[in-house]
C-alpha positions, 0 to 999 in steps of 0.5 A, spaced: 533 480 540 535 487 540 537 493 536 540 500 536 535 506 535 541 512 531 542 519 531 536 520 527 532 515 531 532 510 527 533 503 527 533 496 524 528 490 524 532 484 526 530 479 520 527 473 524 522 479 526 522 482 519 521 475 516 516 471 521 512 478 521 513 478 512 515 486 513 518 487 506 521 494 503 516 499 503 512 496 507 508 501 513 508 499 521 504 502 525 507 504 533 503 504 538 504 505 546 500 500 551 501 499 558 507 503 558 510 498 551 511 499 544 508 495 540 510 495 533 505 491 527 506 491 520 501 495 516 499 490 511 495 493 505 489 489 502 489 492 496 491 486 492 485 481 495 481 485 490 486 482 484 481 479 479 474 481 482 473 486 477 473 482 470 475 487 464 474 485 456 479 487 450 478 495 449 478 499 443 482 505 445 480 509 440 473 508 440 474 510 448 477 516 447 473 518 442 466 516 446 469 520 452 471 527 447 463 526 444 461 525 453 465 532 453 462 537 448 455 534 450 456 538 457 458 544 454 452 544 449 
């Protein structure tokens, strides 16, 4: 597969690559040159693996916001 680099320098992943490689908009590649190639790899972010590790119950946001107030004025006292 090829593709054209623009006057900008820019070019347009071919969408077999794009869809075996799961390269979605926005995503970040990182480019590197080894052994005189290019090697482009996706940047996958594992920030979403942690989704549900951290359990959580109903708050009162109220009473957070009033708690956080009491912990300031303690600090200037």
């Amino acid at each position: 597969m090829n593709s054209t680099v623009t006057t900008k320098y820019q070019t347009t992943i071919p969408k077999a690559i794009r869809e075996k490689l799961g390269i979605s908009v926005n995503d970040a590649l990182e480019w590197a040159v080894e052994n005189g190639q290019v090697v482009v790899h996706p940047v996958h972010s594992e920030f979403l693996s942690y989704r549900g590790s951290v359990k959580t119950g109903a708050g009162d946001i109220s009473a957070d916001i009033q708690s956080a107030r009491e912990q300031r004025m303690e600090r200037y006292r």
